[in-house]
N, C-alpha and C positions, 0 to 999 in steps of 0.2 A: 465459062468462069467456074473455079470451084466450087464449090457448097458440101457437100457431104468425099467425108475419107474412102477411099477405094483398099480395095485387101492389099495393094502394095503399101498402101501409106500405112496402115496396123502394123503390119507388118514390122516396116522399120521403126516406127514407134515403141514394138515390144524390144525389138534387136539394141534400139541405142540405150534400155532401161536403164539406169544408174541404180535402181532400186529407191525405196523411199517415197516420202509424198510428192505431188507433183502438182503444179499451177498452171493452168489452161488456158491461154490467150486466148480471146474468142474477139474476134473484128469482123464486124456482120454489116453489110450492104442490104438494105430492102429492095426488095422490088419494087415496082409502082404498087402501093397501096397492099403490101407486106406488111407494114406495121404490127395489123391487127392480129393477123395469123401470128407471128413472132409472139406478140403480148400473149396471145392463148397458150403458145407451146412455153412459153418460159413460165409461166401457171399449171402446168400441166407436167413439168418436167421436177419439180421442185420435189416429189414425194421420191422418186427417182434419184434425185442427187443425196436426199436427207438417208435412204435404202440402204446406198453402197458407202456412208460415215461421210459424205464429203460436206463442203458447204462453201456457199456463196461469199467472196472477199469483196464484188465492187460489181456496181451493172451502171450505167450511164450514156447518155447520149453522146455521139462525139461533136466537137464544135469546134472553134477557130483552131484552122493546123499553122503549129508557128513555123514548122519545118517540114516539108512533105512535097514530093514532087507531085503535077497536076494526078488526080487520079488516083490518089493515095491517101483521101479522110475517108470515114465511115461510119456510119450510123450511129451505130453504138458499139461499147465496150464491155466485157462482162471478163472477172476471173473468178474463176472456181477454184479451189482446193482441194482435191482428192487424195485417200490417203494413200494408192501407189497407181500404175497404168495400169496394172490389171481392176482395178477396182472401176475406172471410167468404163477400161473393155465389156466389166459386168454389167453395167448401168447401161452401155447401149446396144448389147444383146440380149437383155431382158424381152420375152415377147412383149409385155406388157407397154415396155417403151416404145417398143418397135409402131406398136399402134398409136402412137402422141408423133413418133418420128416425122411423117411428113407435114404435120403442120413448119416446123422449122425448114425443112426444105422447101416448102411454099411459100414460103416468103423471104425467101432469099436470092438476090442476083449473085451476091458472092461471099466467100466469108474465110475467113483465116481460120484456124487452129493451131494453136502452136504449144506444143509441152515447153516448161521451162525450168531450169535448174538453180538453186538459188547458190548466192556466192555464200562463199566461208562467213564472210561481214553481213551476210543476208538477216536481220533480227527476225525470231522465231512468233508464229503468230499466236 
């Protein structure tokens, strides 16, 4: 299962840039008894996001899926705002991060990342 992006996945992340800010899906799967590591690196990652000008929009557990095929809820849900994809690129090639990095990979069976583009009607945050 995925958990962390591979240099292909960068890759096309920087290629599809549209430029401008960019909002983070994040859909995260614990491991058994993941929680706790997750709760440390999202306390540990926060100087890191506040670094590169971005900031936290929503972090939450996930709970009843009203629509979702078996295998498809997840833990929790978190979006970030950054203010372009190069700015996330800097936040997790920092060495500094890189030493907080595997506590999130530790506690993950799987996990989404999705950049997302907001529409024309999208209201400005």
């Amino acid at each position: 299962m995925a958990v962390d992006p591979q240099h292909t996945d960068v890759e096309r992340f920087m290629r599809e840039d549209p430029g401008g800010p960019v909002v983070i899906l994040n859909l995260v799967r614990f491991k058994e008894g993941g929680r706790a590591s997750y709760e440390a690196y999202a306390s540990a990652v926060m100087p890191f996001i506040q670094k590169v000008g971005a900031q936290p929009l929503y972090a939450g557990d996930g709970s009843t899926a009203l629509v979702a095929d078996p295998g498809q809820t997840w833990d929790a849900v978190l979006l970030v705002r950054y203010p372009s994809r190069a700015a996330f690129l800097q936040m997790v090639a920092d060495p500094e991060y890189q030493h907080i990095a595997h506590l999130r990979t530790e506690a993950l069976q799987e996990a989404v990342l999705q950049a997302t583009t907001p529409w024309a009607t999208s209201p400005e945050p």
